[in-house]
C-alpha positions in Angstrom: -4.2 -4.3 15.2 -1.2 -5.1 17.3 0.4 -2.8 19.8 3.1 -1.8 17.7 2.2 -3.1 14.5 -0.2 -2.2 12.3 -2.3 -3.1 8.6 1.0 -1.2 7.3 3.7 -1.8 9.8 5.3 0.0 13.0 4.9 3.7 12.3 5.1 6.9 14.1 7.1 10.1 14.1 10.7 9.8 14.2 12.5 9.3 17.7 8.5 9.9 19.5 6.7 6.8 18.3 8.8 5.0 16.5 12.7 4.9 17.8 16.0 4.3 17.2 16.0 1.9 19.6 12.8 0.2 18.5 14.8 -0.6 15.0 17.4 -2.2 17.5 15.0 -4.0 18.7 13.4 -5.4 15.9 16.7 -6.1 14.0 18.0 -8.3 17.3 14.9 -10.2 17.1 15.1 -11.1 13.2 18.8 -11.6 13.8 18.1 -14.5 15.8 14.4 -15.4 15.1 15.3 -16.3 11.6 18.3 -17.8 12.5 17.0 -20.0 15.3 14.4 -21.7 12.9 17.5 -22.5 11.0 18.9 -24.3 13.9 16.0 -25.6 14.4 16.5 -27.4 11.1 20.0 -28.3 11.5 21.1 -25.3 9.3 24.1 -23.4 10.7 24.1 -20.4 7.7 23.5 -16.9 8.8 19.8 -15.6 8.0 19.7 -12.9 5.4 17.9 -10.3 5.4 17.3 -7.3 2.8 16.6 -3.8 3.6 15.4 -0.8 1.2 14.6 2.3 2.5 12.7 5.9 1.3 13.9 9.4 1.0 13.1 10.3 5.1 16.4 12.2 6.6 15.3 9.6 9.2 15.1 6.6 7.1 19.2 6.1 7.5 19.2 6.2 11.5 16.4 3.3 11.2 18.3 1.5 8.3 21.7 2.3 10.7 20.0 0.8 13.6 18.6 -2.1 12.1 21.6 -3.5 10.7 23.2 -2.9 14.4 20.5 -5.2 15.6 20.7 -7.8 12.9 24.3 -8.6 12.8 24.6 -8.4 16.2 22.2 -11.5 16.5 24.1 -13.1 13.6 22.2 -12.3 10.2 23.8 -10.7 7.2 21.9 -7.8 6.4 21.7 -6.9 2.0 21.2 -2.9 1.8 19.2 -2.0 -1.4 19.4 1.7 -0.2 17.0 4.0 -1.3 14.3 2.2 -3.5 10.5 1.0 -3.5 8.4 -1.1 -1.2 7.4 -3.5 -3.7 11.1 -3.6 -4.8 11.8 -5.2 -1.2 9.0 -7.7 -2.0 10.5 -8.9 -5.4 14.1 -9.3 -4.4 13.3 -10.7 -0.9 11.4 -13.6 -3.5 13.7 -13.6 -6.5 16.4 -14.2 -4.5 15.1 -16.6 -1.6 16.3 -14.0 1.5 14.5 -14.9 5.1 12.6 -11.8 5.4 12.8 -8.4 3.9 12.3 -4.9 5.7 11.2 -1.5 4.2 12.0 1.4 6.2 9.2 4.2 5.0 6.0 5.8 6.5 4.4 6.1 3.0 2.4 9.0 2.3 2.8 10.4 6.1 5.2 13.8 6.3 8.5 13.1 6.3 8.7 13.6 10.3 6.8 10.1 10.1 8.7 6.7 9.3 7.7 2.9 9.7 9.0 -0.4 9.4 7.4 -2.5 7.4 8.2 -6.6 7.4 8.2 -9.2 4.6 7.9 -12.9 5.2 10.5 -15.1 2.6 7.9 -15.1 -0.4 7.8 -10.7 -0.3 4.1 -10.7 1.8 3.2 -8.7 4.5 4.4 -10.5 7.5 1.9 -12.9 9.2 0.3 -11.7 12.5 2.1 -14.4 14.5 5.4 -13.6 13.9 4.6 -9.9 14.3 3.4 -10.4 17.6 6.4 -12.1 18.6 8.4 -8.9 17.6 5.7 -6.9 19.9 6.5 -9.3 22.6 10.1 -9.0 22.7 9.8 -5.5 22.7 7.8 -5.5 25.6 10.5 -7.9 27.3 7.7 -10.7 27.5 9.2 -13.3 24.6 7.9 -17.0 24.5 9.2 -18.8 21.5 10.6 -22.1 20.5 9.0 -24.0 23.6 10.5 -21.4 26.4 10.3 -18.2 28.0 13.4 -15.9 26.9 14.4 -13.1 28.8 17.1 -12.3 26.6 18.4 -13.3 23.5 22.2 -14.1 22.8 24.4 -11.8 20.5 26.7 -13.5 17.8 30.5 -13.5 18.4 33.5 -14.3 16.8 32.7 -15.0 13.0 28.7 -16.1 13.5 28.5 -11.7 14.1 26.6 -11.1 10.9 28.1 -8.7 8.0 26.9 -6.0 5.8 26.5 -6.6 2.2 25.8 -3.4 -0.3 23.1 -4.9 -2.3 22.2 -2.1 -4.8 22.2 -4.8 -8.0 19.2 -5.9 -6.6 17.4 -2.7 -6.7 18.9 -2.8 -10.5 17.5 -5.9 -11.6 14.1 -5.0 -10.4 14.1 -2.2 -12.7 15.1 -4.7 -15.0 12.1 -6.7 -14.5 9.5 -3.5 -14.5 11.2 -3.1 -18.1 10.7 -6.6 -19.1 6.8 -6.2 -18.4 6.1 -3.8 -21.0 4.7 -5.3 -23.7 4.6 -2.4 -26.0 7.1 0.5 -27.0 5.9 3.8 -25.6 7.9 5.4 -28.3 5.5 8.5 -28.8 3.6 8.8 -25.8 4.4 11.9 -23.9 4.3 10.7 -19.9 4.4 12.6 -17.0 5.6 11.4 -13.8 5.0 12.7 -10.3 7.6 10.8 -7.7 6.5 12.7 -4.5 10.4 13.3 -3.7 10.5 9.7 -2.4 11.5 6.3 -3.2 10.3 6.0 -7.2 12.9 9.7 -7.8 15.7 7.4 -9.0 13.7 4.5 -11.0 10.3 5.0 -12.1 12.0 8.2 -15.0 14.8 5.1 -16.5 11.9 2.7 -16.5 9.7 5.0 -18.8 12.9 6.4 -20.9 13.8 2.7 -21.6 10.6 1.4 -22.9 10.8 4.6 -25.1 8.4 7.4 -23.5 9.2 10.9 -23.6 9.3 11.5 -20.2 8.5 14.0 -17.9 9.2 14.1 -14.2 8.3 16.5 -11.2 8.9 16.3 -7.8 12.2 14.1 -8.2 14.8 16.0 -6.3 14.3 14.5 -2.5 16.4 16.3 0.3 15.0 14.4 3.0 12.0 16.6 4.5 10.3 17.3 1.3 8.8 13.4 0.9 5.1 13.8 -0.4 5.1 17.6 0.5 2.7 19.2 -2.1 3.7 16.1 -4.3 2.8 13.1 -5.3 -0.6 10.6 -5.2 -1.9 13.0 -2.1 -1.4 16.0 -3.5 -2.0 15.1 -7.6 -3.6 18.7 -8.3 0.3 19.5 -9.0 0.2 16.5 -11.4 -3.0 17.2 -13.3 -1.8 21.1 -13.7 1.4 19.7 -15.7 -0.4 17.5 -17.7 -2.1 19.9 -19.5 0.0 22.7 -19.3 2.9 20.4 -21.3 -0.3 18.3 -23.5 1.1 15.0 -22.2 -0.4 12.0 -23.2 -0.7 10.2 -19.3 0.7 11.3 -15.9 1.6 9.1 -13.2 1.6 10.0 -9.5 3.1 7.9 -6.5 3.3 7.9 -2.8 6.5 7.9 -0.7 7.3 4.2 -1.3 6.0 3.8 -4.7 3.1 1.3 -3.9 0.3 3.1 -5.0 -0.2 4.9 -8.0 -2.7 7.1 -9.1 -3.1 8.6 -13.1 -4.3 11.8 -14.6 -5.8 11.2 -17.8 -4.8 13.7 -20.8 -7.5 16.4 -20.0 -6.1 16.7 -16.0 -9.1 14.2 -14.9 -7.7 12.2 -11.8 -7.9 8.3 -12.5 -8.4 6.6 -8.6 -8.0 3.1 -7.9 -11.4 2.1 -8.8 -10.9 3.5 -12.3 -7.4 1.6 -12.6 -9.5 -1.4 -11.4 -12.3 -1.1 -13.8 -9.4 -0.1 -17.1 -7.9 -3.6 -16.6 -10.4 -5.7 -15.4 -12.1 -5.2 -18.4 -9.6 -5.7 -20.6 -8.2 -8.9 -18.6 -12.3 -10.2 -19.0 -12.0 -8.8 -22.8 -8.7 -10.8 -23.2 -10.5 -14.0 -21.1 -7.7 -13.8 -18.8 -10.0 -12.4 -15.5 -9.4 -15.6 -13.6 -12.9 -16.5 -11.7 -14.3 -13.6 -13.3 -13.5 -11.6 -10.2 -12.1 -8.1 -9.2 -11.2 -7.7 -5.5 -12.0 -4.6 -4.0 -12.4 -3.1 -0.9 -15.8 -1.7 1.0 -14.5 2.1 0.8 -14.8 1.4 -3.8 -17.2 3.7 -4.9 -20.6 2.7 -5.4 -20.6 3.6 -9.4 -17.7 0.7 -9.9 -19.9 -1.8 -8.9 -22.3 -0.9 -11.0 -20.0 -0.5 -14.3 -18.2 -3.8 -13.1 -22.4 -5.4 -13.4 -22.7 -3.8 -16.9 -19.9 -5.4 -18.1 -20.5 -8.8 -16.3 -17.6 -8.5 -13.9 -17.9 -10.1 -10.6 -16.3 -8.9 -7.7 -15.3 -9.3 -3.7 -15.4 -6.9 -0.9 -12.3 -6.8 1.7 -11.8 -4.5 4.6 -9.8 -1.6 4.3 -6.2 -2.4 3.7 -4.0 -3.9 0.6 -2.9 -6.5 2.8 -6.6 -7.9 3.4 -7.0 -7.6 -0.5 -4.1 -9.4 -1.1 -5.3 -12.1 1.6 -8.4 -12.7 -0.4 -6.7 -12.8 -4.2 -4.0 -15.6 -3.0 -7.0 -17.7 -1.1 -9.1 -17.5 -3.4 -7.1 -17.4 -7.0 -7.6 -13.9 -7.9 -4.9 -12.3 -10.4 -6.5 -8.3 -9.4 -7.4 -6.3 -6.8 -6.9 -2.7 -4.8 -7.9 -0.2 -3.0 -9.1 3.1 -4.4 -6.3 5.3 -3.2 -4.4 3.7 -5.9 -3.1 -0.2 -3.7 -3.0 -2.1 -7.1 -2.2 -5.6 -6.7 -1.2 -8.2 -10.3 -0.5 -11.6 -7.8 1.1 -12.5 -11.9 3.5 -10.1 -11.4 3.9 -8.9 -7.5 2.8 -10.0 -4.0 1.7 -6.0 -2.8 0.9 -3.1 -4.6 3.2 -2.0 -7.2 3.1 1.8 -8.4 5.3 1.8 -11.3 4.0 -1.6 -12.8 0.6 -0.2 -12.4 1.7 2.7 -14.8 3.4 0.2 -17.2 -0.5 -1.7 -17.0 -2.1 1.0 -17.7 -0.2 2.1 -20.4 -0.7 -1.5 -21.5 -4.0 -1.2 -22.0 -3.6 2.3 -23.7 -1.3 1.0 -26.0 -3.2 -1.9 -26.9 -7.1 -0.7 -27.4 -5.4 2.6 -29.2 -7.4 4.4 -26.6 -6.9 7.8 -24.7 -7.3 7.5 -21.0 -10.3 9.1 -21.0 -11.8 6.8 -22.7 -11.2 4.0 -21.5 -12.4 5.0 -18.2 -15.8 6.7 -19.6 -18.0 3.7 -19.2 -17.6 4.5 -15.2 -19.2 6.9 -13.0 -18.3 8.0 -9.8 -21.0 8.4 -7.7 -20.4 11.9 -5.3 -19.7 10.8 -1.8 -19.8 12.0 1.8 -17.5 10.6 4.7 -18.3 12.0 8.3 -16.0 10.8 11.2 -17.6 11.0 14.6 -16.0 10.1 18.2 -17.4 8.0 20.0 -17.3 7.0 23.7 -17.9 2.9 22.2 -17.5 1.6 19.0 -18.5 -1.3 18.9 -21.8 0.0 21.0 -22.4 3.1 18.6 -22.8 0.5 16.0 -24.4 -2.0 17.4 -27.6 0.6 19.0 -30.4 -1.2 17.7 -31.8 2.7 16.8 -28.4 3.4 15.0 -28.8 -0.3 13.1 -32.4 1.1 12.2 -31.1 4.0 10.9 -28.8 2.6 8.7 -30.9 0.2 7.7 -33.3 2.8 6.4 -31.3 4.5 4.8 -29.6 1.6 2.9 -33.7 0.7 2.1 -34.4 4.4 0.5 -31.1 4.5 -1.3 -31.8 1.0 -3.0 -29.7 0.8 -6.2 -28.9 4.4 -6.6 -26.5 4.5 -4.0 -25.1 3.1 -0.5 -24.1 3.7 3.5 -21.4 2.2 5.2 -20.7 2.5 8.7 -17.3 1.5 9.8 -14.9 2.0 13.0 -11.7 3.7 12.6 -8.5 1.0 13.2 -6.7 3.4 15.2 -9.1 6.0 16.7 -12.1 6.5 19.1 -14.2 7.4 16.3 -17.0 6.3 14.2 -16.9 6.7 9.9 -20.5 7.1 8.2 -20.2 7.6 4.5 -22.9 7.5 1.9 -22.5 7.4 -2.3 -25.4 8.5 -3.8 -26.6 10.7 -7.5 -26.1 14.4 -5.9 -24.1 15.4 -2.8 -26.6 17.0 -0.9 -28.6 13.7 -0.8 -25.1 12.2 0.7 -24.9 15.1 3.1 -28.4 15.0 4.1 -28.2 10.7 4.6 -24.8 11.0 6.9 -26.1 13.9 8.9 -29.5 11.8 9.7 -27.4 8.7 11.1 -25.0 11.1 13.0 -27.9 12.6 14.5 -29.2 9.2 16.3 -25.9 8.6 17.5 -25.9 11.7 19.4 -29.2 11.5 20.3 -28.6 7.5 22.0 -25.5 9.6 23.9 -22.4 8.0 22.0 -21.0 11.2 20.8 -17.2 11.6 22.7 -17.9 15.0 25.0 
């Protein structure tokens, strides 16, 4: 984790953690970073850098301030306006821009926002480059061989410009369009767009590959992002369903890189389902590259076991779509995600990718003539138990050679009907024990037993 920077970008509330002046900041320093390693190579053009942003009312003072700091170091900044994360990624690729920048806190309230950087190929920003933005915030900036404290501004006519760049938001609908490989003439879809970034695409993407389309939660005023709506709150989702007898809804976060489904009898289908529908039928089809699904430790125990039935192998990342995404491109992996819906194609996209998810899933649908249901019946999902406990010392909590015992006697009596995992929070003073097993009260009964050592060895936060 950096100081500013985290697995998802800078975020915080509005004008508390995150500021105006912050997005200054970071739009000087891309201003000039990116155009310095052009000068670097002898190239005098003006960096260019593309910016989308969500529904926040304080996602146009970031986008506003930003653009301030770019051009005033010399870059051209591209505004796609209001539009998806993994739009960001795609056009910042397509169309060979230095960096790209997505102004959105995700699923937070809308009180929250973020900044989240992309590298030239649409990927999370690396870690070094990030903590050369932390350092200039901090007034402490060592780059290109020398101490710097202060960068120039442009003048005269190497002061960047502003460039309204909406027809790339257009053509990456476009390209969602182009990936559906079927006609969802017939199929009665409902979409859920959290009032956030997916309100103004994900409903055209659907009517032109022919569904009859149903949306909720598409009229964003600024504080109503993810509010009752969308992937965090799907209960809303799986009522419509079956009240209108759809066929498939679709529910997405703030910034449209996750996606979660309901199936046609209001059943929420997670991540690990999603992963499961298409990793079969990529094995089925012989196109499951290495025979490997990437997952993350917080998939439920009962994927693994359905991915073992059906001869599937798979990889465990930490938490985070950017440490799945890490694995997939080192290691020639064409899926992977996270359960809260993070799907990643590395075919198709370099992050997560909410309404091509859908368009996959129906896909699949479409092609094995197949209700949602079942196609995700050969997998159970074991119950589960997630305790958080603070902690005086991580690391030491987890490390108590009684706590280790614990655990490891635990993850001895479970055996193959179930699992612990004991993690640290990122961000927090505070300790995650979670166990999947057949019932809950085995779960509760498994969590509450390795809790009780670490308050008994003294770690427990007073």
């Amino acid at each position: 984790m950096g100081r500013y920077f985290g697995t998802d970008g800078f975020r915080g509330e509005a004008n508390v953690g995150l500021t105006a002046d912050h997005a200054y900041t970071v739009g000087r320093f891309l201003g000039w970073y990116y155009g310095e390693l052009k000068r670097q190579k002898g190239d005098t053009s003006a960096p260019r850098v593309v910016i989308g942003k969500d529904t926040r009312r304080s996602s146009y003072m970031f986008e506003y301030s930003l653009v301030g700091g770019l051009v005033a170091s010399g870059a051209d900044a591209y505004l796609l306006h209001v539009t998806t994360t993994p739009s960001v990624a795609y056009v910042t690729r397509v169309d060979e821009f230095d960096c790209g920048v997505m102004i959105t806190a995700s699923h937070n309230p809308f009180y929250d926002n973020g900044i989240k950087l992309l590298n030239g190929n649409g990927e999370k920003m690396d870690e070094k480059t990030i903590g050369l933005v932390e350092d200039y915030i901090d007034g402490n900036l060592t780059a290109f061989g020398k101490k710097w404290d202060s960068i120039p501004f442009a003048t005269k006519d190497s002061i960047g410009c502003t460039v309204d760049y909406v027809s790339g938001r257009n053509r990456y609908v476009g390209y969602l369009i182009s990936l559906g490989l079927y006609s969802f003439k017939g199929m009665k879809v409902g979409l859920d767009c959290a009032n956030g970034a997916s309100w103004n695409i994900a409903k055209s993407v659907f009517d032109a590959l022919g569904a009859t389309t149903y949306v909720i939660n598409d009229e964003p005023n600024g504080t109503n992002i993810n509010n009752n709506a969308g992937s965090t709150h799907i209960e809303g989702l799986q009522k419509f369903v079956v009240e209108k007898g759809l066929d498939i809804g679709f529910a997405y976060d703030g910034d449209a890189d996750r996606c979660l489904c309901v199936d046609e009898k209001g059943n929420v289908v997670n991540g690990d389902h999603i992963l499961y529908v298409y990793g079969k039928y990529m094995k089925d089809k012989g196109e499951l590259v290495n025979n490997t699904v990437v997952t993350t430790v917080m998939s439920n125990f009962g994927l693994y076991k359905a991915f073992d039935e059906a001869g599937i192998d798979y990889a465990k990342t930490a938490v985070g779509d950017k440490y799945v995404y890490e694995y997939m491109t080192e290691n020639n992996c064409v899926i992977g995600g996270e359960q809260s819906g993070h799907i990643i194609f590395s075919k198709y996209a370099t992050t997560g990718d909410g309404i091509m998810t859908s368009i996959k899933m129906m896909e699949v649908m479409l092609a094995r003539k197949k209700k949602m249901s079942e196609l995700c019946s050969p997998l159970t999902i074991y119950p589960q138990v997630l305790e958080n406990i603070r902690v005086t010392d991580k690391t030491a909590a987890q490390n108590d050679p009684d706590v280790v015992a614990k655990v490891n006697a635990v993850a001895d009596e479970l055996g193959n009907t179930g699992r612990i995992l004991v993690r640290e929070s990122g961000t927090e003073p505070v300790v995650r024990v979670m166990v999947e097993a057949e019932d809950k009260e085995t779960c509760r009964n498994y969590v509450e037993s390795v809790i009780r050592v670490i308050k008994e060895k003294g770690f427990a936060a007073k």
